[in-house]
N, C-alpha and C positions, 0 to 999 in steps of 0.2 A: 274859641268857645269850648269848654268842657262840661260834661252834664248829660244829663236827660234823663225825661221822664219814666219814675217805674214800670215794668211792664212794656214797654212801649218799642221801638225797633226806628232808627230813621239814622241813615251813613249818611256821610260827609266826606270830601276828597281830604287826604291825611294833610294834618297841621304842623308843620315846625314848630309851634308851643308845645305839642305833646310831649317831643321827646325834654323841654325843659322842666316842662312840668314833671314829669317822670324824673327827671333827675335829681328835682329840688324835692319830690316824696320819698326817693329812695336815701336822701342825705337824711330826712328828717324819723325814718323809719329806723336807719342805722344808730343815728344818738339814742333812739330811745329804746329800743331793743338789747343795742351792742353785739356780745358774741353769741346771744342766743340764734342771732340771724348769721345764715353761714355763709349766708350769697343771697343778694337782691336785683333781680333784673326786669326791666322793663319788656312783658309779653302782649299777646293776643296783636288784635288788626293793628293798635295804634304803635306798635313796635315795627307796623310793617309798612317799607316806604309805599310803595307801591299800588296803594288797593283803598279805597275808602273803607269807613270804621263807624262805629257806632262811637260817639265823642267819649270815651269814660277810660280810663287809663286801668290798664290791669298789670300789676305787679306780680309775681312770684318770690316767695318768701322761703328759704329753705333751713330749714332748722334738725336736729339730730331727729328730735319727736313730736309730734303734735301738742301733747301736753305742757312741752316748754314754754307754748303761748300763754299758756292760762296764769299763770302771775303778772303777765301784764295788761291785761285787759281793763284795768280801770286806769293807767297810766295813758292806755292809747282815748279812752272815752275822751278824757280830759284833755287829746288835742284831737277830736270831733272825730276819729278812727272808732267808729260802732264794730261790736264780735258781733255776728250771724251764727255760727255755729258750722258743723259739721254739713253745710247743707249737701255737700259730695263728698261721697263717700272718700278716706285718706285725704281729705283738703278740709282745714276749717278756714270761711269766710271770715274777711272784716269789708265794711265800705266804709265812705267817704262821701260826705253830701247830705241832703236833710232825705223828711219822711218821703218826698215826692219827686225827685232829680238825684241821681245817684252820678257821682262826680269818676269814682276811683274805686275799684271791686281791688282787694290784696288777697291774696290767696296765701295759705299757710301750705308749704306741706313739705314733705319727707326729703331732706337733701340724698341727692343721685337717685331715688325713687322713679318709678313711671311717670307719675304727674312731672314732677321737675326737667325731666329730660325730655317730655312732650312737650312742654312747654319752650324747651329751649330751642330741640329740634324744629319744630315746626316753624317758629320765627326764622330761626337761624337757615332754612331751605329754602322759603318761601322768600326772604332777602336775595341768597343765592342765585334763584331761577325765578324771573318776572313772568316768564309764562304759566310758570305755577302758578305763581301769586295772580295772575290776571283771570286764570281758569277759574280761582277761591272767589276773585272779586265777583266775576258776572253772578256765580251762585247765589251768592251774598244778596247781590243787587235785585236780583229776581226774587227772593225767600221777603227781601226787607218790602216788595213795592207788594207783597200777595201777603203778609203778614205784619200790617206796622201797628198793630196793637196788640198784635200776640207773640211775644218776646218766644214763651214756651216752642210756638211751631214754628219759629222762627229760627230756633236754635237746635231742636229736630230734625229739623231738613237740611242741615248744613252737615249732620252726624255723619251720613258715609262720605261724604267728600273730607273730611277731617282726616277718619278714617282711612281712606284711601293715598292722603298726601303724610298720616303717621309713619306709613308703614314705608313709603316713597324716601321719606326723611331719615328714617331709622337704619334703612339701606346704605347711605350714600353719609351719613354720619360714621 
């Protein structure tokens, strides 16, 4: 099962469908993209064996510039890939999913940039050492049972331990 409601906060022990599903969005991002995409990986919880997830598949998209997205943005509408915008700062959003269940968040941003190599490192440690990944999970777990309608502080509270396992990851990369 992939999805879930906007706003909303509620993990799941990790799926063997995710990483297929991630595979079959990164083949279909690639055709319609092509070389504007420099690299497509499969990031955040659901990249991560180890740890439950909020069900919604998040990509990392890395392109020379952000601006390179903007010519395709009505090619992606056209296979149900909605733009958001700039909502983070050096990242512009798309998702995946209607107005109320968000399926797939795609993140655009800067190749070898902060964002991209946070994104990479962090899965890529957190696969490494499961005791990390178990430390991320209980957090999660506790933020998700004290917050499951508030995505925002949900995702607040999880900021210094991100932080803490960035800088963890960044080392040993």
């Amino acid at each position: 099962m992939i999805g879930l409601k906007r706003g909303t906060v509620a993990l799941v022990p990790h799926q063997e469908e995710w990483e297929e599903n991630a595979e079959n969005t990164v083949r279909l991002l690639k055709q319609l993209l092509g070389d504007t995409a420099l690299d497509i990986q499969h990031v955040g919880s659901t990249a991560i064996f180890s740890i439950h997830a909020k069900p919604i598949i998040d990509l990392a998209v890395a392109v020379h510039d952000l601006n390179d997205m903007l010519p395709y943005v009505a090619v992606l509408k056209q296979h149900n890939i909605i733009y958001r915008g700039e909502v983070v700062a050096g990242e512009v959003l798309f998702v995946m999913g209607d107005d109320d269940i968000r399926t797939h968040h795609i993140h655009i941003v800067q190749w070898n940039g902060a964002a991209w190599n946070n994104y990479i490192n962090f899965r890529d440690y957190l696969n490494a050492y499961p005791e990390k990944a178990m430390m991320y999970d209980t957090c999660k777990q506790k933020l998700a049972m004290q917050f499951s309608n508030d995505r925002k502080s949900y995702t607040a509270g999880k900021e210094e331990m991100i932080q803490r396992l960035l800088a963890e990851a960044s080392r040993w990369k």
